[in-house]
Structure formats: C-alpha cells, structure tokens
N, C-alpha and C positions, 0 to 999 in steps of 0.2 A: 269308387263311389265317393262322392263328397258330402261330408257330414257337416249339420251346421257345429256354432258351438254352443253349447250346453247353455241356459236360458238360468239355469239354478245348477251356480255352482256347490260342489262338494265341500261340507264341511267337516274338515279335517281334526281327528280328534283320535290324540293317540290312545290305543286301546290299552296301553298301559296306565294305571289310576298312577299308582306313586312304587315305590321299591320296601320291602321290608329286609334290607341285606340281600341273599339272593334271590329271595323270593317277591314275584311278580304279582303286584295285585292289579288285574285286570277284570274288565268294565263288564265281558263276558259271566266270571263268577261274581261278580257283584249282582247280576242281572238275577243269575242262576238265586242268590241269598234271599235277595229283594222278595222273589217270587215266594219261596218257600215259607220267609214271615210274610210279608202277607197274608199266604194262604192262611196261615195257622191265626191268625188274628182274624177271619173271615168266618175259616170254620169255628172257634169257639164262641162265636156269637150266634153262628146257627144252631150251636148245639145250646147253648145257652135258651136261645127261642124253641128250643123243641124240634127244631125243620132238622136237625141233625139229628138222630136217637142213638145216641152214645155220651157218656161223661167225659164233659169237658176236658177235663182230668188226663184223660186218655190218650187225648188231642196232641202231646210230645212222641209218643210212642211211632203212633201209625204216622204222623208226618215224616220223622225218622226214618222209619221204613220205605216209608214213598220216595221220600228224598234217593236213598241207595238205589229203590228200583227205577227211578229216573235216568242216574248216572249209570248205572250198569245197564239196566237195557237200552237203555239210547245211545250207549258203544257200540253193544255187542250186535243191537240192530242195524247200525249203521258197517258195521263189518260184515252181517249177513245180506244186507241187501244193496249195497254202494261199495264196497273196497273190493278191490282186484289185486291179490299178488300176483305177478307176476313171474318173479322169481321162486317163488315155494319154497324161501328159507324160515318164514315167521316163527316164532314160538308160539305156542299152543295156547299161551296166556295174552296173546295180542287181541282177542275180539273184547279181551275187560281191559286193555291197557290204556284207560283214561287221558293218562297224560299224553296221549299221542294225538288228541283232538277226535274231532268226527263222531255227531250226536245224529241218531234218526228218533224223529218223533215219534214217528209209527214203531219204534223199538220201546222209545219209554212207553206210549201207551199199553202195550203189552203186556210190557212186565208189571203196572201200576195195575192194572186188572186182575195179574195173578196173586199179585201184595194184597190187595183188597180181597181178593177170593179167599185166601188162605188166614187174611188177619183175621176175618169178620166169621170163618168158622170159627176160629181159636177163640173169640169173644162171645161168640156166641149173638151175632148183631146181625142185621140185613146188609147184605152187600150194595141190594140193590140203594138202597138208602145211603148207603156209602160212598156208592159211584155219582151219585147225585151230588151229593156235595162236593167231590170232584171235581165232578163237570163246571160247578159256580164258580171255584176258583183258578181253575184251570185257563181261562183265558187270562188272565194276569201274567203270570209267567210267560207264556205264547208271546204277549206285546213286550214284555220286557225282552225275552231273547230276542226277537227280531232286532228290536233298536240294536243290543250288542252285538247284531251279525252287522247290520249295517257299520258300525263305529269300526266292527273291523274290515270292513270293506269287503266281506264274504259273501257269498251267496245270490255276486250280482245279478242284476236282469239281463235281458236278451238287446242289442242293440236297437235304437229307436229315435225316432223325431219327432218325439212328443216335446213341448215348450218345457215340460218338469224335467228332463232326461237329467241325466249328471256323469260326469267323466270318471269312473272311480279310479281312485290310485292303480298304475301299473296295467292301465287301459286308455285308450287313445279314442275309442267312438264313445258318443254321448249312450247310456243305458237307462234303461227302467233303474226306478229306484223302488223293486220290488219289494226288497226284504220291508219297505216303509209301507208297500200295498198290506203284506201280512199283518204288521203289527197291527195295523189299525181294522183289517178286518178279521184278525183271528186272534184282536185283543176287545177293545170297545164294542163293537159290530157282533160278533158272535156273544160276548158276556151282557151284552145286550137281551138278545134272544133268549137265550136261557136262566136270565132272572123274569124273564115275563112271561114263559111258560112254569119256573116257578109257585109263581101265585093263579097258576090254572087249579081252578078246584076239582075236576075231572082229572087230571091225573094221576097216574100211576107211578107206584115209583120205580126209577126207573128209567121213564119218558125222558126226563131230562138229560140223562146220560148218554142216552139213544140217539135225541138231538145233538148233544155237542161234537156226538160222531159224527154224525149224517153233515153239520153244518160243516165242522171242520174239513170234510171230504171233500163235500162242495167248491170251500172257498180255497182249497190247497190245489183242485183240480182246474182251477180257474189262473188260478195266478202262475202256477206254472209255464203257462203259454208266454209271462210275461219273463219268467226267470231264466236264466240261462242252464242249460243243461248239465249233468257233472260231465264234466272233462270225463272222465275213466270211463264213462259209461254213454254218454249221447243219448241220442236216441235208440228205444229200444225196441220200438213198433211202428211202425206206418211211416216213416219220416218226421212225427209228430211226437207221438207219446214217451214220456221220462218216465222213470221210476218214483217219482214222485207220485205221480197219475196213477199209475198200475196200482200202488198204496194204498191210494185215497179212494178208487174204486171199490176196492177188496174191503176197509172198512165202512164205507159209506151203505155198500148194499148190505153188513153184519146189522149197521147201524139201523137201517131200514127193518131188514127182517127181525132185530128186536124191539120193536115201535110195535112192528103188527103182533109178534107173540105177546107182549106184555099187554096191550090192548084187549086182547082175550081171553086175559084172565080175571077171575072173581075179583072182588071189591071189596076191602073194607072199608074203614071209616074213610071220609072226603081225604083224595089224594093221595090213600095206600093202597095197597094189596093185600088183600087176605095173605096168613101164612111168614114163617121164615124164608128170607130167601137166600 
C-alpha cells in the first residue's frame, strides 16, 4: 500500500526536560506535577467560594492522598487490565512497581473513588461533593498527560490519510495524532462540560461527577477507533473493540446509572442533596 507523506510533520521533542545527576527529569512527571498543582489551586478556590464544603486547609492532605491513589492505582490498573506475563517469573510487588511505566486511567479512577470514599468518611464530609470537585479539575491533568504521551511518541493512532496524519518516531506510515484528539477533548472539551453543568441550579450533587464519567467514556470510546491497539493485547472482541472500549463501557453505564439514582433522590437547598453522603 502506498502512503502519502505526512502533510504535518512530527515535532520532535525529547521527553527528557534536563538531567539532575542520575536522575531524569522528564515531561511525563512534569505533566503528572503540573496537574496536581493546579488541581490544588482550583480546588482551594472552590472551597474558598463554598462550591467545595471542606476547609481549605485540608486541601494538602486529600490532594496527597489522591495524588498516591493516582500513581498506585493507575499501575496496578494498568497490570490488571493491559500487562501480560508471559513468563510467570514477576514478583508479587510488580502491579505497584511505578518505575516500570504503564498507567491505566480507569485504574486511577478507581482507586481516587475509594480515597475519596474512605477520606470523606474519616472527615466526616460528602463524598459526593467531593467527587465533584474532582471531576472540575480532573480534565486538566487528562490534557496535560496526553500532550506528554505524545512528546513521548506513545500511545500512537491507528494508520491513516488524514492531511494532519504524522510519522511518529520508529514508524514509517503517517498515523492519527490521537493522543492530541484526547488532550483536547478529554481536556478543554470535556472541563468545558462540567463547569456548565456546574452552575446548573437543579443539580444534585454528584451530577457532575456522574457526568465526567459518562463524558470521559464516551469521548475514550470514540477515539479509540482512532488509536492503535496495545501490542499485548489487539483486539479483544469483534475485530474491533480494545480494552480501552470495554473500560469505558463499564464506567460510562456506572456513570449513567448514577445520574439516574442521584436524580431520585430528595433535595435540599439549590444544587444539594438532602443528607450525608
């Protein structure tokens, strides 16, 4: 098959920032930091305005927390649902072994759901109000890691003759520049969405967290068609569907069916829920 040549070339950007001795400071954990203050500069202004109901104050503790259940479960997820030994020699501490790479989102969100379940008993706070503010800062991060999967040339798209295509390092057909489809719609595009339901005064809380699941599902189960499949894994149903997909299903329809149970529950004041939740 003859491919044309790539219309928008790749630019090359090594995913190493600079060296501190032996240690590598790379574009990836810069992305991963970036995220994390922001968030924390986001939420204390929510909480500051009220839209958060927790002391500002607080706001180092549970980011901390979130932060580890990011990293650990977005390993451990990604060992549970993408790695394949093949051999069966690993050690038993390999599904947390960070430094070995490989993050699943659907692994952080997980664990950030049971960090927030288990902080906001321990504080004695609503979860659901918790997950909300989540959800607002959570596409930040999303766009940021994308761009640094792109920089490292990972996670490319599926071959294509689109005018935008681009040749990545250590590939020879022009490809979707997927991981840039993500950022931009599972960063701007979706935190779009969920700062304008937001300011719905009919909502519950909750709603919003619901949404940036259902969105997230959506737009992950979409662009998959454009991204290339994991090596290890291909396809896993029909000729078509990734593990990605199967994912993004499974929380999209959670995400769904907690829209509809939150919806039917009592009301307090504009845009809570009666009760602890």
């Amino acid at each position: 098959m003859h491919w044309p040549i790539a219309t928008i070339p790749y630019p090359l950007i090594n995913p190493v920032i600079f060296h501190l001795g032996p240690i590598q400071i790379r574009w990836y954990g810069v992305a991963y930091l970036a995220g994390f203050l922001l968030a924390y500069f986001v939420l204390a202004r929510l909480a500051k305005k009220g839209v958060l109901r927790m002391p500002a104050d607080w706001l180092g503790d549970l980011v901390a927390w979130l932060a580890l259940g990011v990293v650990v479960g977005g390993r451990a997820g990604w060992w549970i649902f993408y790695h394949r030994d093949e051999g069966g020699n690993e050690p038993w501490w390999e599904p947390f072994a960070i430094q070995h790479g490989g993050m699943s989102f659907h692994g952080g969100l997980i664990a950030v759901l049971i960090v927030l379940l288990v902080w906001s008993r321990a504080k004695k706070l609503s979860f659901l109000n918790l997950a909300d503010g989540m959800a607002l800062v959570t596409p930040i991060g999303l766009c940021l890691g994308r761009i640094a999967n792109f920089i490292n040339h990972e996670l490319v798209g599926r071959p294509t003759k689109v005018p935008w295509a681009m040749i990545f390092p250590g590939y020879t057909q022009p490809r979707h520049p997927s991981q840039l489809y993500e950022a931009l719609l599972e960063g701007p595009v979706l935190l779009g969405i969920v700062w304008a339901l937001k300011s719905w005064k009919n909502r519950r809380d909750g709603q919003v967290a619901a949404t940036f699941v259902v969105g997230y599902a959506l737009i992950r189960f979409g662009v998959e068609f454009t991204r290339e499949p994991d090596v290890q894994l291909g396809f896993i149903a029909f000729g078509w569907l990734t593990m990605g997909q199967l994912l993004s299903m499974v929380i999209g329809l959670a995400g769904v069916l907690w829209w509809i149970v939150l919806n039917h529950r009592p009301r307090g004041r504009a845009g809570n829920t009666v009760g602890r939740d």
